[in-house]
Backbone as JSON, one array per atom type, in Angstrom:
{
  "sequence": "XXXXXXXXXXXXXXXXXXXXXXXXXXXXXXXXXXXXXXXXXXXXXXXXXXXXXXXXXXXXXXXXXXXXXXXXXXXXXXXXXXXXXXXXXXXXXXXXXXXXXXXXXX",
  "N": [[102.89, 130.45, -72.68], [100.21, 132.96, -73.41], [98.12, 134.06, -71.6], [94.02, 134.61, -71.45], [91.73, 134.88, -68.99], [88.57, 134.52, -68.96], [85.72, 134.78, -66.3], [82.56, 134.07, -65.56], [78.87, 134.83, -65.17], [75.72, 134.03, -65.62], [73.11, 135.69, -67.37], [70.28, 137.33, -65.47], [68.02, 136.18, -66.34], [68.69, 133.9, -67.48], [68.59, 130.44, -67.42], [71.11, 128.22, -65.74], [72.14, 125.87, -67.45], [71.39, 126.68, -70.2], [72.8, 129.22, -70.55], [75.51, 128.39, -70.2], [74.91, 125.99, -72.56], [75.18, 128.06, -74.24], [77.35, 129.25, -74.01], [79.07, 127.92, -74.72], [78.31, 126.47, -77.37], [77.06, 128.1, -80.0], [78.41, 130.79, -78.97], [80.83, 129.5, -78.53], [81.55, 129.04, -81.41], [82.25, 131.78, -82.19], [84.45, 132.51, -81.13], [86.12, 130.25, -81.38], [87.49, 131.46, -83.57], [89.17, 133.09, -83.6], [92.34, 135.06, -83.94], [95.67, 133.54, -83.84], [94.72, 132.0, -81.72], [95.64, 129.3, -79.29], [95.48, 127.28, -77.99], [91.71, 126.54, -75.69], [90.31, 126.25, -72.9], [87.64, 125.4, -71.17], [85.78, 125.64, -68.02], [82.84, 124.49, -66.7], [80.92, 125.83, -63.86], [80.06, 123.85, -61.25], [79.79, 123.94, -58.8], [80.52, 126.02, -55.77], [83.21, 126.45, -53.55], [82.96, 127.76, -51.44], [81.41, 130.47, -50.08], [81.61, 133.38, -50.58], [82.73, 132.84, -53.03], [80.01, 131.76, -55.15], [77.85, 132.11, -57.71], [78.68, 132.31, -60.04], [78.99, 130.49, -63.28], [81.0, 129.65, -65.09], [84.45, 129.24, -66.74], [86.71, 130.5, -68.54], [89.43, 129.49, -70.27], [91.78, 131.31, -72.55], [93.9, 130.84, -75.1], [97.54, 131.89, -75.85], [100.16, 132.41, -78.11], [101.93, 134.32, -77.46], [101.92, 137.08, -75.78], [101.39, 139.54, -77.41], [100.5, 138.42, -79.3], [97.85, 137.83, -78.69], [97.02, 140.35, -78.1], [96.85, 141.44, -81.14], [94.6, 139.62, -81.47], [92.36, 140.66, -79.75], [92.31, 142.83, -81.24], [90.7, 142.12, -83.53], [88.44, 141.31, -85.85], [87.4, 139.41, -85.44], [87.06, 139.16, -82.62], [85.58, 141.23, -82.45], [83.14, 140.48, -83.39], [82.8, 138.52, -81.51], [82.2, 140.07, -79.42], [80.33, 141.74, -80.1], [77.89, 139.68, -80.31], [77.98, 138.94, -77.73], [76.4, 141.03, -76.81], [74.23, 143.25, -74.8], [73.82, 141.2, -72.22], [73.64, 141.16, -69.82], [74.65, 139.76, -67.77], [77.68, 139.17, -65.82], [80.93, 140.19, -65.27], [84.69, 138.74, -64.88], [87.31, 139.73, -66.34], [90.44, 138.99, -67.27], [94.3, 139.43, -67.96], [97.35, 137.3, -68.47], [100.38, 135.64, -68.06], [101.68, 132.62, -68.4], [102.5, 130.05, -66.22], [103.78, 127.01, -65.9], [102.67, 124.95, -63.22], [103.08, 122.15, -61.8], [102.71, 119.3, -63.41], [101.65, 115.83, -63.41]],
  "CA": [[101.58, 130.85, -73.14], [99.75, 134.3, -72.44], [96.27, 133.87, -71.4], [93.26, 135.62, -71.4], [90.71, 134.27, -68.19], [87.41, 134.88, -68.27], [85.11, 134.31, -65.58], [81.48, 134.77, -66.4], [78.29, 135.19, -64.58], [74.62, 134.14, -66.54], [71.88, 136.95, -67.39], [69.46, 136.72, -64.34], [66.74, 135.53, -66.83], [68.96, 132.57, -68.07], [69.05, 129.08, -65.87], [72.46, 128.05, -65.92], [72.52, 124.87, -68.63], [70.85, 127.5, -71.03], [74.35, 129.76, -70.35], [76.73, 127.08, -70.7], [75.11, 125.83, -73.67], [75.19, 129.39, -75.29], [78.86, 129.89, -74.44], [80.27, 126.42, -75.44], [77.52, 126.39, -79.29], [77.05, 129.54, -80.93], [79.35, 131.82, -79.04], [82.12, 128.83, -79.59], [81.84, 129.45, -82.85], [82.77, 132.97, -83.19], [85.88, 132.23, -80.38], [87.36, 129.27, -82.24], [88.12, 131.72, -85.11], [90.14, 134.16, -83.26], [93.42, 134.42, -84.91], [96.33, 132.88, -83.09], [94.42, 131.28, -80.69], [96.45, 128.02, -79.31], [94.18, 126.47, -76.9], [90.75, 127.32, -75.36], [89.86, 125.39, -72.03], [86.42, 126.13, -70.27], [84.84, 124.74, -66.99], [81.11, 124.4, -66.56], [81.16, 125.15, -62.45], [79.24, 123.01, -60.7], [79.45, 124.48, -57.76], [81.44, 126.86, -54.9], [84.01, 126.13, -52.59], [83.05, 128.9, -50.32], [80.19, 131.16, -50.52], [81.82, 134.0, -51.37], [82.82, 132.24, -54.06], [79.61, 131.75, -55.32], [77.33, 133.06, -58.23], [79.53, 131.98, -61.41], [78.96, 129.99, -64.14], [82.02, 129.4, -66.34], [85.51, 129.63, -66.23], [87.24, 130.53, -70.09], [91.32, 130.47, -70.2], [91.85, 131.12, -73.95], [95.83, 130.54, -74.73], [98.21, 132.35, -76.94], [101.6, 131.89, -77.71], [102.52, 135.67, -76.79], [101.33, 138.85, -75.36], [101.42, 140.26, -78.66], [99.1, 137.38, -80.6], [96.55, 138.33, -77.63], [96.47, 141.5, -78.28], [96.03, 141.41, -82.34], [93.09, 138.61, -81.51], [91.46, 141.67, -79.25], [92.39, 144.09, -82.48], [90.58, 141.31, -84.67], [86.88, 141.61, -86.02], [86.9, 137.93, -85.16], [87.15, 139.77, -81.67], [84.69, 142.25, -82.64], [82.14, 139.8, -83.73], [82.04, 137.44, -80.38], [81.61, 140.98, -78.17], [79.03, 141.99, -80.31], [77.4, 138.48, -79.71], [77.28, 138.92, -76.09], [76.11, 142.64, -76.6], [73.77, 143.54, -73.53], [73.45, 139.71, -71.66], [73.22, 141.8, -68.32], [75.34, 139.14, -67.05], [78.81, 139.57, -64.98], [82.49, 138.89, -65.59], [85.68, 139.53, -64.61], [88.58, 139.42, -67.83], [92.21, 139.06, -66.67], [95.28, 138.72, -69.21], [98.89, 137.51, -68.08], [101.47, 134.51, -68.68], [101.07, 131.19, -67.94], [103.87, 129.04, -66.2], [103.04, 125.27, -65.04], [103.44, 124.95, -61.87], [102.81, 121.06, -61.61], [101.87, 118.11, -64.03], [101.22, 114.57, -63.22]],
  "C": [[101.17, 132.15, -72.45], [98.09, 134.13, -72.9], [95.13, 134.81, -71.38], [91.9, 134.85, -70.25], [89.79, 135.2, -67.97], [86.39, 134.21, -67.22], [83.46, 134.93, -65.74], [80.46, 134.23, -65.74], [76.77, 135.15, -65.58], [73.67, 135.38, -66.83], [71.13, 136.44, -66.29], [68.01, 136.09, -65.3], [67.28, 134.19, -67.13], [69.13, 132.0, -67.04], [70.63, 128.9, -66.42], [72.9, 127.27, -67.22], [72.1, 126.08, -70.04], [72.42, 128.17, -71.69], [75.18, 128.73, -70.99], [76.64, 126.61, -72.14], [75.19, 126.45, -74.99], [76.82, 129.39, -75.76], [79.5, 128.81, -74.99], [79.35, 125.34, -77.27], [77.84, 127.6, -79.4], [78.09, 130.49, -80.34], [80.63, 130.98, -78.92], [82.37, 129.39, -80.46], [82.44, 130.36, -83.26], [84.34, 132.8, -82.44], [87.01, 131.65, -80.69], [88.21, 129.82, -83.54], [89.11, 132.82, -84.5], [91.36, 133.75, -83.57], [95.0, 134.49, -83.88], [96.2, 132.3, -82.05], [95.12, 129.6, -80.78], [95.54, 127.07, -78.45], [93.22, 127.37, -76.42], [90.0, 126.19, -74.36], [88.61, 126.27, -71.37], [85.8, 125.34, -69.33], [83.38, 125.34, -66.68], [81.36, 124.88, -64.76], [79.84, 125.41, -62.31], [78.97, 123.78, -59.53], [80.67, 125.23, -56.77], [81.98, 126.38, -53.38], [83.04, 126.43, -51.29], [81.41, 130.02, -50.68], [80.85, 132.77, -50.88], [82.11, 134.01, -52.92], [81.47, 132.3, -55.48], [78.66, 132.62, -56.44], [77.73, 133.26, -59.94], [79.3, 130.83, -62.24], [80.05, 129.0, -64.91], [83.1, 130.72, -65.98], [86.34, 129.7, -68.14], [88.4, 130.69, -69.47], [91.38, 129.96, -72.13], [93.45, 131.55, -74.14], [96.21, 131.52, -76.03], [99.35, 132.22, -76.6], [102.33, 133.2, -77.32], [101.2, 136.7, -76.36], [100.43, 139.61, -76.61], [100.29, 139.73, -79.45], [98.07, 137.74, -79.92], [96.2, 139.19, -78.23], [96.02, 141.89, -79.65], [94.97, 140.57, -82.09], [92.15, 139.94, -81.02], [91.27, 142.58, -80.46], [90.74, 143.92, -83.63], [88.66, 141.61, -85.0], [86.57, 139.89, -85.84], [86.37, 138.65, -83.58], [85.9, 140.48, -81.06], [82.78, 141.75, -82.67], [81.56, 139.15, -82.69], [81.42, 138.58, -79.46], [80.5, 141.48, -78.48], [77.53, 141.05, -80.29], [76.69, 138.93, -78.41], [76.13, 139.95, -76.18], [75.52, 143.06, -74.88], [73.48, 142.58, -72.88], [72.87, 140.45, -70.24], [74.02, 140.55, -67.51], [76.54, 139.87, -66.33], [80.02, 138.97, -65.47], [83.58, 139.73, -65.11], [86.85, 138.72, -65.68], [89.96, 140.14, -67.23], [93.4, 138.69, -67.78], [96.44, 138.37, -68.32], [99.47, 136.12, -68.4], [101.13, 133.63, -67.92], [102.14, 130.43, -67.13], [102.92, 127.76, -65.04], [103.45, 125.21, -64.02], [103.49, 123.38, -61.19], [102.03, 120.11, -62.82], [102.23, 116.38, -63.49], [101.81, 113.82, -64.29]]
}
């Protein structure tokens, strides 16, 4: 799998459940249509290890089966549509792409 992790940071006007229930209703919606998307896991966080840590919201890893399917989904006006969603939130994030390998299952 080649992933795309976002990590994401509320607007300072939104409380947190507000956030969460933005990004996992309505901006679902436009995410689930991105085209070759294979999976799309997201954690609510609760809370921080560490205090640097601290200050985050939500954790997105959205899956693809290559590099390549990633990068047409970014091309995609499905793409086009969720960033114009967000547009100015004034929130924070940091967006990372790279390959996936398991390193342990149960």
């Amino acid at each position: 799998m080649y992933n795309l992790v976002l990590l994401a940071a509320r607007p300072p006007d939104w409380t947190h459940e507000r956030f969460i229930d933005w990004w996992r209703g309505p901006h679902a919606e436009l995410t689930r249509r991105l085209p070759g998307l294979r999976a799309w896991r997201h954690t609510d966080v609760e809370s921080a290890l560490e205090p640097r840590s601290e200050g985050w919201d939500g954790v997105s890893v959205l899956s693809f089966d290559t590099e390549d399917d990633l990068r047409k989904a970014l091309d995609s006006k499905e793409w086009a549509d969720a960033v114009a969603q967000v547009g100015d939130m004034r929130g924070k994030r940091i967006a990372v792409l790279g390959s996936e390998l398991e390193m342990f299952r149960a």
